[in-house]
C-alpha positions, 0 to 999 in steps of 0.5 A, a space after each residue: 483596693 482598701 490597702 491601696 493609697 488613693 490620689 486625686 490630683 486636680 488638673 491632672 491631663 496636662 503639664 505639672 499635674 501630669 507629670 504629678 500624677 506619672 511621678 506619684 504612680 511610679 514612685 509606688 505600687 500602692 498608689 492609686 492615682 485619680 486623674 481629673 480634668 475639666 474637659 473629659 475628652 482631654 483628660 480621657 487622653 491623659 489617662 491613656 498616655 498614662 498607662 500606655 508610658 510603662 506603668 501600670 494600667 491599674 494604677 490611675 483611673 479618671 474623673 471629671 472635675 471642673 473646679 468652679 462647679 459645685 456638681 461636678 466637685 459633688 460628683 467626685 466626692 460622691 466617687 471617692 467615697 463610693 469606691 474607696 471610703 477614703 482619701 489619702 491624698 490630694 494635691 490642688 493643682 488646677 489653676 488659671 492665670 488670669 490674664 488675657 495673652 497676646 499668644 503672637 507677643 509670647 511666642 516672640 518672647 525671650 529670656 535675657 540672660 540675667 534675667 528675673 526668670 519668674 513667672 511673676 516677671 514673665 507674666 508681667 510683660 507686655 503681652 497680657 492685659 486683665 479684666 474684671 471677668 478674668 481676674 474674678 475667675 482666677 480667684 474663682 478657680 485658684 481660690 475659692 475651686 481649690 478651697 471647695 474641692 478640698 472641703 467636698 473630699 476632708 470628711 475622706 481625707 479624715 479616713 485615711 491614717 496618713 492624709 496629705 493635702 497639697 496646694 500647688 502655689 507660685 513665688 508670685 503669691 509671696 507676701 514681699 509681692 503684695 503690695 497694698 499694706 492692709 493686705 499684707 497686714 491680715 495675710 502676715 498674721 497667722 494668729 488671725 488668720 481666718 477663712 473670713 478674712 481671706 474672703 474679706 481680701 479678695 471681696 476687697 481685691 475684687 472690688 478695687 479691680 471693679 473701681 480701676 484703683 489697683 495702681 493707686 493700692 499699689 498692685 502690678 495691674 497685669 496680673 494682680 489677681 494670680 498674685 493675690 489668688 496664690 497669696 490667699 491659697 498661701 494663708 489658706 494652706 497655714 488655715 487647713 494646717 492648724 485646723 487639722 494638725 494630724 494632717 500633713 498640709 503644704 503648699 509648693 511653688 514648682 518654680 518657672 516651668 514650662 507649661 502650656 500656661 507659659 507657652 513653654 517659656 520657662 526655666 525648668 522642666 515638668 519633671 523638675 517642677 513636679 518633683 516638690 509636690 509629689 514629694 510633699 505628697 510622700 511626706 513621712 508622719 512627722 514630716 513639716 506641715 503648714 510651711 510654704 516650699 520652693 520645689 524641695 526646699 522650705 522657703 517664707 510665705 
């Protein structure tokens, strides 16, 4: 097992992570893939559609994993270090979107040709409305779920002689869609940029959801948390990247996929939006790191 690769991929029993951790078990023989999910029994299912696809069985095995319990990340830290002593690589994929769907709207809903085909656009659309309940957990989830997953498993990924820390992203969290210029300032100065002040962002985010003053900041209402959420992993990503420069650490927008997330509304396919995190999951040594991806291509924070 010790010359064995190991994977964690957060939210790993449906849609992109799936397809992540199919990607990365076939693209090696050393690779050893663990698949988590929150609730057991799907991710349980996962796993047996995993090795009933054609790879080998003992190529993944299953945690559970909710991102926003700190005993459940314990518990996978726990496993990892028991049974390997060492993390290779983990891709941080599990994420909300925060918003509350009209699934009869969405179902109904089509793509113009000439259309924006984001998700950023496709989200915004009358069908989805955000709270202060939501938009706190989609921070919770997105933010604060990837950033306590990834310190539980650092003192593992410091083992491994080639560490790779992956954070699933979107274009939404570009720093052009940020549009309270306070925010933009602190999230645009990587000099500065610390785990307080992305605390600082989204305490204030939060708060202005609260006062109902995110029109007058300048935010797009609908979906503001999801935006701010990929803009903080963003600058988190470019934290992680200078604070453990032996590691290669990147963040990926897999493009507009069609996912259970946009009720299969997308224009591209799982297998196309897995492809750039499982790359980056494979870079070479002297591959980039603490740069922000659109699948395969480098693009601007």
């Amino acid at each position: 097992m010790a010359s064995k690769r190991i994977a964690v991929v957060t939210g790993g029993n449906k849609g992109i992570g799936f397809e992540i951790c199919r990607q990365l078990a076939s693209s090696s023989d050393d690779i050893l893939v663990v698949v988590t999910a929150r609730d057991e029994q799907k991710g349980l299912q996962a796993l047996h559609n995993l090795k009933t696809s054609g790879l080998a069985e003992s190529a993944f095995v299953f945690r559970q994993l909710d991102v926003t319990d700190p005993a459940s990340i314990t518990s996978l830290a726990d496993f990892i270090g028991t049974q390997f002593g060492k993390l290779d690589i983990l891709v941080n994929n599990a994420g909300v979107n925060g918003v509350i769907v009209d699934e009869g709207l969405v179902t109904s809903l089509k793509l113009q040709p000439g259309e924006d085909t984001s998700l950023k656009t496709y989200l915004a659309k009358q069908v989805t409305s955000q709270t202060y309940e939501t938009a706190e957990n989609c921070i919770q989830t997105n933010y604060y779920g990837t950033k306590h997953v990834t310190e539980a498993l650092l003192p593992y990924l410091s083992q491994s002689s080639s560490p790779r820390i992956v954070n699933v992203s979107s274009g939404a969290g570009k720093l052009e869609h940020i549009k309270d210029d306070r925010v933009s300032q602190k999230l645009s100065d990587v000099g500065w940029l610390t785990d307080e002040v992305l605390d600082e962002v989204v305490t204030g985010f939060l708060q202005d959801v609260k006062d109902g003053l995110l029109e007058e900041k300048g935010w797009n209402a609908t979906i503001s948390a999801y935006i701010v959420s990929k803009a903080i992993i963003n600058a988190y990503t470019q934290i992680l990247a200078k604070k453990y420069p032996s590691f290669r650490i990147n963040a990926v927008n897999p493009g507009f996929t069609k996912t259970d997330m946009t009720f299969n509304k997308g224009t591209y396919t799982v297998e196309e939006g897995a492809r750039g995190p499982v790359r980056l999951a494979l870079v070479p040594d002297e591959g980039p790191t603490g740069r922000f991806f659109f699948q395969m291509e480098e693009t601007t924070f």
